[in-house]
N, C-alpha and C positions, 0 to 999 in steps of 0.2 A: 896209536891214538891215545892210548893210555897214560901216554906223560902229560897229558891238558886237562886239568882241574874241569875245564867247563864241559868234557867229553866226556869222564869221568859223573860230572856230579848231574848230567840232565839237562844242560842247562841251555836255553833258547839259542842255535845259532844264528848266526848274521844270515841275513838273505846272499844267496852266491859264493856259497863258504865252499859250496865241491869243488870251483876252481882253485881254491887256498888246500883245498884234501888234494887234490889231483898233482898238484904241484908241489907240496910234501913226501907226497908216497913217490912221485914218479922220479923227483929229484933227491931226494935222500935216503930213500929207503930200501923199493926194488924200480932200478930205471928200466923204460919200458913198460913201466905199470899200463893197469888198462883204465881208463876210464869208467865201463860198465861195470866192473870190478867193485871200483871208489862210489859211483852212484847208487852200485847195489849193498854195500857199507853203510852207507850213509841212509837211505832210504831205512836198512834196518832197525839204526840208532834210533831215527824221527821217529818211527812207527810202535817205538818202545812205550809201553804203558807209563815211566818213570818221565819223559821225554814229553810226551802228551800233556800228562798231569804238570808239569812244568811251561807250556804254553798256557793251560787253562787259568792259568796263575797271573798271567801275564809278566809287565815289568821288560827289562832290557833283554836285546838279544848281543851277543858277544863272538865275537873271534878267538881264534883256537887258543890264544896267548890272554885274553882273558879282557881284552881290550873291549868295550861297548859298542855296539855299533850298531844301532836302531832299537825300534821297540817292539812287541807284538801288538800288532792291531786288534783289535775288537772281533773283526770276521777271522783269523787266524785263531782266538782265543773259542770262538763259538764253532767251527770245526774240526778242533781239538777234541771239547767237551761231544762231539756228535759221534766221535772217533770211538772214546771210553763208552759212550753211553753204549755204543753198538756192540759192546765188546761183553759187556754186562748181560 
């Protein structure tokens, strides 16, 4: 995951981007991957304070290739901030 700037730098994924992880890791990297594997990856990354902080911000969310693909909503942006707040 580390060759994608936007994995890399925090930045908002696309809604339904584990099926684009799932089929990255399973077809190129180790096939057979598992799924709960990729969602438990993934689940990681969001839950990251840099990650959070980067919803609360709002603006575009993107695909692994860096490509745009929707935006963070307002309720997405305010359970982000509830995220950090609790963390505090």
């Amino acid at each position: 995951m580390n060759g994608f700037n936007v994995w890399l730098n925090f930045q908002p994924l696309a809604l339904g981007i584990d099926k684009d992880l799932f089929k990255l890791v399973n077809d190129e990297q180790f096939p057979g991957g598992s799924k709960k594997v990729v969602q438990k990856v993934l689940k990681m990354h969001t839950r990251h304070g840099r990650y959070l902080a980067a919803l609360v911000q709002g603006g575009e969310r993107y695909q692994l290739e860096g490509v745009i693909n929707g935006v963070v909503s307002e309720p997405e942006r305010l359970w982000a901030a509830e995220k950090i707040k609790a963390r505090q």
